[in-house]
C-alpha positions in Angstrom: 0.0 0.0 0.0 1.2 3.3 -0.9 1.7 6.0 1.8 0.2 9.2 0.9 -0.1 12.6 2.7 -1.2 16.3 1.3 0.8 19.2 2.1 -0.5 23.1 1.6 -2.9 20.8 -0.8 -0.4 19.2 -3.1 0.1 15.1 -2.9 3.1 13.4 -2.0 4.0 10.0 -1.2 6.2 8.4 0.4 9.0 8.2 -2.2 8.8 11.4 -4.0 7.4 14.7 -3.9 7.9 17.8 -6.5 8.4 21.1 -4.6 9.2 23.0 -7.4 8.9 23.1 -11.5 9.6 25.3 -14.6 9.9 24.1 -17.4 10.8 28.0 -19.0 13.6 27.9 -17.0 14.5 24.1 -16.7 14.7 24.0 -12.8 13.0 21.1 -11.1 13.1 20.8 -6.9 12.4 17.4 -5.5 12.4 15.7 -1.8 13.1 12.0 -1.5 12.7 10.2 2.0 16.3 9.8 3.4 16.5 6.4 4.8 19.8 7.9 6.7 18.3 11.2 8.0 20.5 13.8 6.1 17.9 16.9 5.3 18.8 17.4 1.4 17.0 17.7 -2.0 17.6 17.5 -5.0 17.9 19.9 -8.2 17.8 19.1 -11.6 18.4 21.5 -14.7 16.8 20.1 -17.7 18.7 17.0 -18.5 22.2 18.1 -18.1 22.5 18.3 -14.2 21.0 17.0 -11.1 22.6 17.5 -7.7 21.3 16.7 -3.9 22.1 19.7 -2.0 22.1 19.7 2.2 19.3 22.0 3.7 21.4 23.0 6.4 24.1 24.7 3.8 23.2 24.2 0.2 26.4 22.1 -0.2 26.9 19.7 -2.9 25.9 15.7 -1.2 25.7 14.0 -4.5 26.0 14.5 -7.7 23.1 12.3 -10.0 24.6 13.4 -13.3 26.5 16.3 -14.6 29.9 17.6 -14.2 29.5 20.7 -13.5 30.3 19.9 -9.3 32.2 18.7 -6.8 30.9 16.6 -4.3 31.3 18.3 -0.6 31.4 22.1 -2.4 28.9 24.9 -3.0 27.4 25.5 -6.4 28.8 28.1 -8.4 27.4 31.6 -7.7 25.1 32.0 -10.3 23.3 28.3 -10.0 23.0 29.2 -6.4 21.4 32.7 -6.9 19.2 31.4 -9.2 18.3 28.4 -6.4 17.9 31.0 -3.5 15.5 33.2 -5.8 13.3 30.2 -6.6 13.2 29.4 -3.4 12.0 32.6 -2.2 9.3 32.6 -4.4 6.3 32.4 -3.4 3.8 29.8 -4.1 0.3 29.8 -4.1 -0.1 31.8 -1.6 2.0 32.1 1.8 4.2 29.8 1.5 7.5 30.0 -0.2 8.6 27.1 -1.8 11.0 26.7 0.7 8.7 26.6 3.4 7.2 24.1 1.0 10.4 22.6 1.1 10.9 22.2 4.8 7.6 21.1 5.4 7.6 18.7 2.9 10.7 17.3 4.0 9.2 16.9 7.4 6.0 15.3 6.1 7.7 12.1 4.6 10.9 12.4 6.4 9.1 12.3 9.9 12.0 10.8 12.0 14.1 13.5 10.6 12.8 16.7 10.8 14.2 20.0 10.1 13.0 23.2 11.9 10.5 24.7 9.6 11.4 28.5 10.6 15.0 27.6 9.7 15.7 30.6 7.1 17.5 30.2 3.6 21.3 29.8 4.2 23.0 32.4 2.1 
């Protein structure tokens, strides 16, 4: 049976949820669960990058495909403006998307969770 839950009235379950999507600018922002309890998501750009990034810092964890990073170092200035900006966005209302984020993480990460008034590291 599939675990599902709705957060700010958008469906996730328990594998998978999209926080974030433009397909005019080519970002995507998704949250996994984390089996090991490490608060991170992940980024993709179109098909030529996709990174897992830690809440806490925005530093590299993973890199899915690209070559653009180094595992263990920030994103180059640019990506990461462009990440901060989108997550400063609001969505559909009065959430950002990364409240969205944090609160998603917390919905199917439960025995992890991150403090949702943790602001945007810079």
């Amino acid at each position: 049976m599939e675990f599902k839950k709705y957060v700010d009235g958008n469906m996730i379950t328990e594998e998978m949820a999209k926080v974030y999507r433009n397909d005019t600018t080519g970002y995507e922002i998704r949250i996994y669960t984390e089996p090991l309890g490490n608060p991170s998501f992940h980024v993709l750009y179109k098909d030529v990058w996709e990174v897992v990034l830690q809440i806490k810092d925005l530093k590299v964890l993973e890199i899915k495909h690209g070559k653009l990073f180094k595992k263990g170092e920030f994103l180059p200035v640019n990506i990461k403006k462009d990440i901060i900006n989108i997550l400063n966005e609001y969505r559909k209302g009065r959430l950002t998307y990364w409240d969205f984020l944090l609160i998603t993480w917390n919905a199917i990460n439960e025995k992890f969770p991150v403090d949702e008034s943790m602001r945007i590291p810079k």
